[in-house]
C-alpha positions as CSV (number, residue, x, y, z in Angstrom):
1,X,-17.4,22.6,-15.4
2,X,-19.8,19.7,-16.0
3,X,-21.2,17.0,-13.8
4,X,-20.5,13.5,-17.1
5,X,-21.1,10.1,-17.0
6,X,-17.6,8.7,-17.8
7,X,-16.6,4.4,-18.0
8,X,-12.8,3.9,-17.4
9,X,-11.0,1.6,-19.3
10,X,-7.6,1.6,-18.1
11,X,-5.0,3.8,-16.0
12,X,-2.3,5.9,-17.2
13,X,1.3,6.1,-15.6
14,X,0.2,8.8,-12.6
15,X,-2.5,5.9,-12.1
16,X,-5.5,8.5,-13.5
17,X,-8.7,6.7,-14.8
18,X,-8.3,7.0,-18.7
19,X,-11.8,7.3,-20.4
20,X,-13.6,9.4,-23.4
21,X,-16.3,12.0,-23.5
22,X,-19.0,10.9,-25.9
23,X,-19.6,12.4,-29.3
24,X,-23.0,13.0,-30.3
25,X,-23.4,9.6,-32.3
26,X,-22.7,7.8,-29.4
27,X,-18.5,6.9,-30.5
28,X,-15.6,7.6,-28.4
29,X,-14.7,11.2,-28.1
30,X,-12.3,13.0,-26.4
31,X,-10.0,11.3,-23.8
32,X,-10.5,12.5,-20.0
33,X,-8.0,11.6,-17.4
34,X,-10.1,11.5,-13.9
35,X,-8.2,11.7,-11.1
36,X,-9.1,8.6,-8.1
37,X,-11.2,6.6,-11.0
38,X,-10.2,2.7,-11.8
39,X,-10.5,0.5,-14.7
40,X,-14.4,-1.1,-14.7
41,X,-15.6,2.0,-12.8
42,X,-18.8,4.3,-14.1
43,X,-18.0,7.8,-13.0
44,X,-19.4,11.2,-13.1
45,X,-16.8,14.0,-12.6
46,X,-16.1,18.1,-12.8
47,X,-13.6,18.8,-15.3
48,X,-10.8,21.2,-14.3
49,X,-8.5,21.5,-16.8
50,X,-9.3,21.4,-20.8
51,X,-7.2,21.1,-24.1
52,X,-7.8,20.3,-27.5
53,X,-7.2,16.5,-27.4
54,X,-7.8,15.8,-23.8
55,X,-9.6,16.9,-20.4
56,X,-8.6,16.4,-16.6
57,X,-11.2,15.7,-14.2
58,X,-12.2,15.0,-10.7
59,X,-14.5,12.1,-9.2
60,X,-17.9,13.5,-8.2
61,X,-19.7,10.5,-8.0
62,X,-19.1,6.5,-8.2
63,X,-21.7,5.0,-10.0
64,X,-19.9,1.5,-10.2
65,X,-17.2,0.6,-8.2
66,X,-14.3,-1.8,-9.6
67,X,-13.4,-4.8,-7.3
68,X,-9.9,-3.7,-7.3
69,X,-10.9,-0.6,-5.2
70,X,-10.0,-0.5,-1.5
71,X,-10.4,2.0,1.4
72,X,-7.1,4.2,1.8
73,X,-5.1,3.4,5.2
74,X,-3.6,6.5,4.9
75,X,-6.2,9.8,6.0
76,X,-4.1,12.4,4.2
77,X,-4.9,10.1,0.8
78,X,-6.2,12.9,-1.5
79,X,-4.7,15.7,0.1
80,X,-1.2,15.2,0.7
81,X,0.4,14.3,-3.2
82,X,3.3,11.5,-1.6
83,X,1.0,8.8,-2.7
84,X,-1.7,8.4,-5.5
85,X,-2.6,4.5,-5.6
86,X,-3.9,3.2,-1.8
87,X,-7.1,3.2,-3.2
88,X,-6.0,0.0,-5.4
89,X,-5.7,-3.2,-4.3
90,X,-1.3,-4.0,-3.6
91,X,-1.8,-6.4,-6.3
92,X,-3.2,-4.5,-8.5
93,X,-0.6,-1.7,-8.7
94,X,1.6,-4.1,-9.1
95,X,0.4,-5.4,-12.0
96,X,-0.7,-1.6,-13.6
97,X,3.0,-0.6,-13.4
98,X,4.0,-4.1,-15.7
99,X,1.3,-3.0,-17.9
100,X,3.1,0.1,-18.3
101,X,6.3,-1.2,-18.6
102,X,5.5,-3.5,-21.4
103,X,3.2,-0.7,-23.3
104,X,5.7,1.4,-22.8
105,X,8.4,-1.3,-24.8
106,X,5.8,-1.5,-27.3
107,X,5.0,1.5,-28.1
108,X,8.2,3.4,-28.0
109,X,10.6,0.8,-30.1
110,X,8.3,-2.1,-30.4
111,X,10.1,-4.2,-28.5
112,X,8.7,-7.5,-26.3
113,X,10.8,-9.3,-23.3
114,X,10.8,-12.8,-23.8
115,X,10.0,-13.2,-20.7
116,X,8.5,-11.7,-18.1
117,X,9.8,-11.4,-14.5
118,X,8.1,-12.3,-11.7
119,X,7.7,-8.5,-9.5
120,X,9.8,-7.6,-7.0
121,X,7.6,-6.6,-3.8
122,X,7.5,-6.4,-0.2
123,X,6.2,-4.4,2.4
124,X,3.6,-1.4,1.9
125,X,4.0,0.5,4.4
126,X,7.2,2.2,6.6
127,X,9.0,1.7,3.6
128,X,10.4,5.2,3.3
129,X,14.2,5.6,4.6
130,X,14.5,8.7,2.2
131,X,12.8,11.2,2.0
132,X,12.5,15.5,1.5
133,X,10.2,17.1,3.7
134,X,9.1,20.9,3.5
135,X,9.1,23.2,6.3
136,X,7.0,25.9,6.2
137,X,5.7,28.0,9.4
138,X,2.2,29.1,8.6
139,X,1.9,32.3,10.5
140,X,-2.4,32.5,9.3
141,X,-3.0,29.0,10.9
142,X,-0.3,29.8,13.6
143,X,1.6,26.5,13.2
144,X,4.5,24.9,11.5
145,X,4.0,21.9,9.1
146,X,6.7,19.6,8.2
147,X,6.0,16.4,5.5
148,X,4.8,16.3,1.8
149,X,3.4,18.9,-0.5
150,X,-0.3,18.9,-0.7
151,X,-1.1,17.2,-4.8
152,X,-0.5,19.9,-7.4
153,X,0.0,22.3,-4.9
154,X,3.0,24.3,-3.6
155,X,1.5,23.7,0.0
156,X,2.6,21.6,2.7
157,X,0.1,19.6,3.7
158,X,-1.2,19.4,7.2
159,X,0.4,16.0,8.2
160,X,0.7,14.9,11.8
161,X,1.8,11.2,10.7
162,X,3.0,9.4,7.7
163,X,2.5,5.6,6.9
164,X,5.2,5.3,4.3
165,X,7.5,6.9,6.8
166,X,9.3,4.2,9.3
167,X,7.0,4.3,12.2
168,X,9.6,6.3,14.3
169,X,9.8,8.2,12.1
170,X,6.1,9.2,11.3
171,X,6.0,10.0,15.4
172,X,8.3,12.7,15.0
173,X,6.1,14.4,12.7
174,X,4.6,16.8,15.2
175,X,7.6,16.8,17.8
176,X,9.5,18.4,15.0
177,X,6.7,20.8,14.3
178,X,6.8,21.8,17.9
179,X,10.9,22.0,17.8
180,X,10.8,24.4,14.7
181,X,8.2,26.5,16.3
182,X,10.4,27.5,18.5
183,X,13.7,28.1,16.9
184,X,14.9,31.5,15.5
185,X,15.4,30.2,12.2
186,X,11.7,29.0,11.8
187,X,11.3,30.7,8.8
188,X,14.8,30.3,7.4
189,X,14.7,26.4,7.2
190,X,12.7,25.4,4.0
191,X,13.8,21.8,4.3
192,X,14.8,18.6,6.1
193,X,16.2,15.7,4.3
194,X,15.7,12.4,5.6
195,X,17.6,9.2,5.7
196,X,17.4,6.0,8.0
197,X,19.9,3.6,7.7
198,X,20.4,0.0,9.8
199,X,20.8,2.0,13.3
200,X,20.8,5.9,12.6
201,X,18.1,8.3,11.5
202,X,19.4,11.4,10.0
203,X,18.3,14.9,9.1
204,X,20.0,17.4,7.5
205,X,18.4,21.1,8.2
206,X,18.7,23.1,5.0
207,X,19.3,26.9,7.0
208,X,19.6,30.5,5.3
209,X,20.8,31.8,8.2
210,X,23.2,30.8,11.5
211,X,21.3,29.4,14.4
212,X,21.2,31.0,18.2
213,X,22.8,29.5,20.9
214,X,19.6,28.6,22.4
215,X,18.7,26.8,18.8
216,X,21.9,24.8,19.3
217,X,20.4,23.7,23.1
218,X,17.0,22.4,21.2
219,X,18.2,20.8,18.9
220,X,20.4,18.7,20.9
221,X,17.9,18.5,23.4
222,X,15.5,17.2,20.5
223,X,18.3,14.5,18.8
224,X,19.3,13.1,22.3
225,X,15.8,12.0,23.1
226,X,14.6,10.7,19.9
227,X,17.8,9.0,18.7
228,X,18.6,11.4,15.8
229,X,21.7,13.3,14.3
230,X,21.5,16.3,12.7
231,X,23.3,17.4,10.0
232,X,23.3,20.7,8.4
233,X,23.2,22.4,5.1
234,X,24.5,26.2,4.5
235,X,24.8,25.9,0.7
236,X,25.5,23.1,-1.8
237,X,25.5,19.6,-1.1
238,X,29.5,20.1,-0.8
239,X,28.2,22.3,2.6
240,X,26.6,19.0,4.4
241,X,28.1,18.2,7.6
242,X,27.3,16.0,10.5
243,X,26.1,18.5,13.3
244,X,25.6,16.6,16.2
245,X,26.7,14.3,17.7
246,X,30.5,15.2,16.2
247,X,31.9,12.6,13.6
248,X,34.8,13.0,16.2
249,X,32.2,11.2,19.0
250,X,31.7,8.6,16.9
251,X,34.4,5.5,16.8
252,X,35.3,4.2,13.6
253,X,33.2,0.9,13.8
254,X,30.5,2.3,15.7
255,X,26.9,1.6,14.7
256,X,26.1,5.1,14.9
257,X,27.5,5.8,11.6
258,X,25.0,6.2,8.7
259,X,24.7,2.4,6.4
260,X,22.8,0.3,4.9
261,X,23.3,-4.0,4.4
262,X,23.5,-6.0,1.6
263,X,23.6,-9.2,4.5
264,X,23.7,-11.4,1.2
265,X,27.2,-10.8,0.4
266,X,28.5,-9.4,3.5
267,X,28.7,-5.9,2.7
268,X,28.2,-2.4,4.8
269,X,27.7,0.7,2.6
270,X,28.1,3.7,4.4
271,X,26.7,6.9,2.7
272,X,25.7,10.2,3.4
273,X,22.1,11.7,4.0
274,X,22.4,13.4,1.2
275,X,23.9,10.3,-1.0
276,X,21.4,9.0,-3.4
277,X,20.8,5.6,-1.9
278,X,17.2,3.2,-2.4
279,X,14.6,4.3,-0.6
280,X,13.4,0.9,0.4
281,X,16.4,-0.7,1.9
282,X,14.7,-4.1,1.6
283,X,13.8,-3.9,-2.0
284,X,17.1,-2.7,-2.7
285,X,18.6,-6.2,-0.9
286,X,16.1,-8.2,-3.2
287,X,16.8,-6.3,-6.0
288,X,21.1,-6.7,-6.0
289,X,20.2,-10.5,-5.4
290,X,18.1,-10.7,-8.4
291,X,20.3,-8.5,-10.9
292,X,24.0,-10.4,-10.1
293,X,21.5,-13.6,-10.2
294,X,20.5,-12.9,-13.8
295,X,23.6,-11.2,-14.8
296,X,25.2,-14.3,-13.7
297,X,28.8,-13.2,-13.9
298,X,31.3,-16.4,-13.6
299,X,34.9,-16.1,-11.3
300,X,36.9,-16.0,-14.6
301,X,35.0,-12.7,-16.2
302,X,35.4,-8.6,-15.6
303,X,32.4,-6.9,-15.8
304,X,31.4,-3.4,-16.1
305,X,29.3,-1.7,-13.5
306,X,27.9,1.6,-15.2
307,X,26.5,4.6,-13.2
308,X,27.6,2.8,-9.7
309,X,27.2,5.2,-7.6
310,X,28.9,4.4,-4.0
311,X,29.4,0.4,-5.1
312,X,25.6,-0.8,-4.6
313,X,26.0,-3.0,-7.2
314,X,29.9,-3.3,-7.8
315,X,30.9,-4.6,-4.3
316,X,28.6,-7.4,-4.3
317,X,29.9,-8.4,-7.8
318,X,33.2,-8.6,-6.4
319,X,32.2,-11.1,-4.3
320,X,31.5,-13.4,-7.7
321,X,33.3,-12.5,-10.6
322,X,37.6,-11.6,-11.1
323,X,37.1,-7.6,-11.4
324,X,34.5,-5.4,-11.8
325,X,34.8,-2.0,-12.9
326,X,32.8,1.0,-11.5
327,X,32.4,3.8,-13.8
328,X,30.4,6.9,-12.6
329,X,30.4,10.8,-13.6
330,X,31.5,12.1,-10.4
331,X,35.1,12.1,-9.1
332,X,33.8,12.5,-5.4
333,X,31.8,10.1,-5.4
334,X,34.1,7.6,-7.5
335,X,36.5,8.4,-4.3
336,X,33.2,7.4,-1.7
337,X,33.0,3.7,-4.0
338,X,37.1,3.4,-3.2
339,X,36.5,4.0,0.4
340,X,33.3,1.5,0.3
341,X,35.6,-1.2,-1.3
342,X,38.0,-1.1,1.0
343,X,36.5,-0.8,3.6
344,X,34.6,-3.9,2.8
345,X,38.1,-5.6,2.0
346,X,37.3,-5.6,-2.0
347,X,39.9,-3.6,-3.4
348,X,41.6,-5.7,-4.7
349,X,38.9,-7.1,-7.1
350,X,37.8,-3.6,-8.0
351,X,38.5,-0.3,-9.7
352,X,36.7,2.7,-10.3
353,X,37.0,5.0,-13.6
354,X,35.2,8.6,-14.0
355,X,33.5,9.2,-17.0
356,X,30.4,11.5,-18.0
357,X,28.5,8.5,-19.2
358,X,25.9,11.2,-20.4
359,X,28.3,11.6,-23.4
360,X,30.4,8.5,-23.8
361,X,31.5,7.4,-27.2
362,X,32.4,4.0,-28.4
363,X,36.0,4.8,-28.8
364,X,36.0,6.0,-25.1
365,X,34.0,2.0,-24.7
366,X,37.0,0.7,-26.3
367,X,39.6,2.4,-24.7
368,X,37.8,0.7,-21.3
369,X,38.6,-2.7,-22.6
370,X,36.8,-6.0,-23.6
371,X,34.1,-6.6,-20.5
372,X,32.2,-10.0,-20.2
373,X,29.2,-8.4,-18.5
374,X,27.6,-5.0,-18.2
375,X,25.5,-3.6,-15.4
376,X,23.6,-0.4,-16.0
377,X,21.8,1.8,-13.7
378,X,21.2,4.5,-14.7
379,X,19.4,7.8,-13.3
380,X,15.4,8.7,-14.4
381,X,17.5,10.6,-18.0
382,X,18.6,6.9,-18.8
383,X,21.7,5.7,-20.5
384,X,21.0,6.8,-24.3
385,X,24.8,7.9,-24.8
386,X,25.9,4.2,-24.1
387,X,23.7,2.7,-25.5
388,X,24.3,4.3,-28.9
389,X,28.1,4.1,-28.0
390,X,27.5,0.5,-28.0
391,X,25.4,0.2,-31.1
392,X,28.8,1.9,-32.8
393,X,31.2,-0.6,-31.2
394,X,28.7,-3.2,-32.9
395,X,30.3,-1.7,-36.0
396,X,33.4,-0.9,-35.6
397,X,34.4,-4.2,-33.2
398,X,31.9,-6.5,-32.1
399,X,33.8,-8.9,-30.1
400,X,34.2,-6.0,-27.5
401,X,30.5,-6.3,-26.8
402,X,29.5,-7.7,-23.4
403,X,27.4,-10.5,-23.9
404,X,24.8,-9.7,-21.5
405,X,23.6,-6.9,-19.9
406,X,21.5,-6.3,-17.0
407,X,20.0,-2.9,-17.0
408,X,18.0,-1.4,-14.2
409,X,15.9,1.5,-14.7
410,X,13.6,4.0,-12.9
411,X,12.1,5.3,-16.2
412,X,9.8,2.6,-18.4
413,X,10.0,5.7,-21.0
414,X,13.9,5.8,-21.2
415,X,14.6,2.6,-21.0
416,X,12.1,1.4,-23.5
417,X,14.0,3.8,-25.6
418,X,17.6,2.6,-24.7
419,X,16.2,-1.1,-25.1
420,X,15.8,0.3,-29.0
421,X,19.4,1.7,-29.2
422,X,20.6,-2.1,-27.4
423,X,18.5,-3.9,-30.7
424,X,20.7,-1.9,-33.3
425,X,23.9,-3.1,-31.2
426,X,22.1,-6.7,-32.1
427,X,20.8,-7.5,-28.6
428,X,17.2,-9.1,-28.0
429,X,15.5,-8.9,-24.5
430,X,15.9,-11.4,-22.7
431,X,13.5,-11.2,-19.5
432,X,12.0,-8.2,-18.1
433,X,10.1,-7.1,-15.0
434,X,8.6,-5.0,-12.5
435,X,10.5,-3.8,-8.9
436,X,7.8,-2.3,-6.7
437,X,10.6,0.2,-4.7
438,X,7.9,3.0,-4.4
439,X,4.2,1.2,-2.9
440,X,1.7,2.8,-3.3
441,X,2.6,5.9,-6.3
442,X,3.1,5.4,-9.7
443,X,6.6,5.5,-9.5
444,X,7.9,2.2,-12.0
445,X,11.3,0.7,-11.2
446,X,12.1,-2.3,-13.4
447,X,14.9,-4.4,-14.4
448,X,15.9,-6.1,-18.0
449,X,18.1,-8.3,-19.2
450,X,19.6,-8.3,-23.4
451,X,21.7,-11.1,-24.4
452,X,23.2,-10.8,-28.0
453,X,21.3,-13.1,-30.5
């Protein structure tokens, strides 16, 4: 413990001040990482954690404040670990997480977009329509708190609203606090997961144990006046089922079913709570637009979409090219993408293959067929099997490589590493940017494009 004058030169990815300790001839020592500090800022701080190479640390004192610095909206900022940036300017976030996408090409395969993308923003606040919040009854404070773990803690923190939550959402808060406290199960329900689509907010209880008849009464009690449906969740995700209402009280095209819009191309996506979906439904619109805008698939081409998930990406590239081709791990959920196309009156410009993409090969590439166009979206592990798949096929037969890919990430790390793999196959990078899909953390979703040179 020491109280350190400290000048911060730059943020890292979990926007931490970066700066160094000073050695006793005055040169850069050390590197701290200071937790709420900015680049420009004059700090002193208490250390809490020390290694060899590098020290964490705490703000004590702001000696010189950086313009970029703002007052937090948010009164939990500091306590409750769902956000870490609302004391920097929207703007400057913004333009922190391009700076780590582009260090983060650099310096893992030394690789520079052509181009860079103007972000992909929009609003910072209510954003939310996902989300897993803890349940835990505190039986020393005599209360039950529902929301976001405290930061670096395994507590729940004391929440009673939430501004990244959908408003409606944030006023449940403490009307699901009071529900809970009274239910038998209060301390056999560790979890609620959260998702909002265009005219449905669900919540799926994760119970231990069966629930009382006079559970059952609250809780529809508690879902009839605040517009909810529960769903529940015994076991695996295989165990999710729609509580109440009944699927069976629901007609077919009724509103009240879970999904989200792509208004764009005339699509409805229904999904599951439990589904992974965007977060921020209107990012998500801005960013199909963008991606089929630079993939720029033509009506005479079939294109790949890899990792699609329920069709988020594939049914809106039916709309523009002669086939697309969805490829994803899961057989259950390749199932859910058949029942999306359909649905949406796109079969017949679509089908779906399961692969573990984790561990495709380029033969397996080849046995897919020749592809115009390739979509990738992968999850936060990347897509290193394909891409080294495709470096092979770059060997073995060239003209089976698509001659543009669109790849959109959630990992600066992995995909600056899979951007490596794509420059053996012979592609360059095109144009490369920066979605903001999480306001507010240090969360970096981006999107590139590679063209073969």
């Amino acid at each position: 413990m020491f109280d350190n004058k400290i000048k911060i030169t730059a943020l890292d990815i979990d926007a931490r001040g970066i700066g160094h300790l000073q050695n006793e001839d005055g040169t850069d020592g050390k590197v701290i990482f200071v937790d709420g500090a900015l680049p420009g800022e004059i700090v002193s701080v208490q250390v809490y954690r020390k290694k060899a190479s590098w020290e964490n640390a705490l703000v004590t004192k702001l000696h010189k404040e950086s313009s970029q610095r703002v007052k937090p909206d948010c009164v939990y900022f500091g306590i409750c670990g769902g956000c870490s940036m609302q004391h920097l300017t929207a703007d400057a976030q913004v333009a922190i997480k391009q700076r780590v996408l582009e260090d983060s090409l650099w310096h893992i395969s030394k690789i520079k977009a052509k181009t860079v993308l103007r972000p992909i923003y929009g609003p910072t606040w209510g954003y939310r329509y996902r989300a897993r919040l803890s349940v835990r009854n505190v039986i020393k404070k005599g209360t039950v708190l529902v929301g976001f773990h405290e930061r670096k803690s395994r507590y729940v923190a004391n929440m009673e609203t939430c501004k990244i939550l959908p408003p409606h959402v944030s006023a449940m808060l403490l009307p699901l606090r009071q529900l809970i406290a009274r239910l038998s199960i209060i301390n056999d329900l560790p979890q609620i997961e959260l998702a909002v689509g265009e005219d449905v907010t669900a919540m799926v209880l994760r119970i231990m144990k069966p629930m009382s008849n006079a559970d059952e009464v609250l809780l529809k009690e508690f879902a009839d006046q605040h517009n909810v449906q529960w769903w529940v969740q015994t076991q695996g995700l295989e165990s999710v089922e729609l509580y109440y209402p009944k699927m069976s009280q629901l007609p077919a095209q009724s509103k009240s079913r879970l999904h989200y819009l792509l208004p764009e191309f005339g699509i409805k996506m229904p999904f599951k709570p439990t589904d992974f979906t965007q977060v921020n439904h209107h990012i998500n619109r801005v960013m199909v637009v963008r991606a089929l805008r630079l993939l720029d698939a033509q009506p005479h081409e079939r294109v790949a979409d890899l990792f699609c998930g329920l069709g988020n990406f594939t049914l809106p590239l039916a709309t523009q090219c002669k086939e697309v081709v969805g490829i994803e791990g899961s057989a259950s959920l390749i199932d859910r993408a058949i029942e999306n196309a359909v649905a949406n009156g796109l079969s017949d410009k679509t089908s779906f293959r399961t692969r573990n993409l984790f561990e495709i090969t380029a033969n397996d590439l080849l046995d897919l067929g020749k592809f115009d166009r390739y979509l990738i979206d992968p999850p936060r592990d990347g897509a290193a099997a394909l891409c080294e798949a495709l470096a092979k096929v770059a060997l073995l037969q060239a003209a089976f490589l698509p001659g543009r890919i669109v790849y959109v990430s959630c990992s600066p790390g992995t995909l600056a590493r899979d951007a490596g793999l794509l420059a053996q196959a012979g592609y360059i990078m095109s144009c490369a940017g920066v979605v903001n899909m999480f306001p507010h953390t240090s969360h970096v979703e981006s999107m590139a494009v590679f063209d073969l040179e």
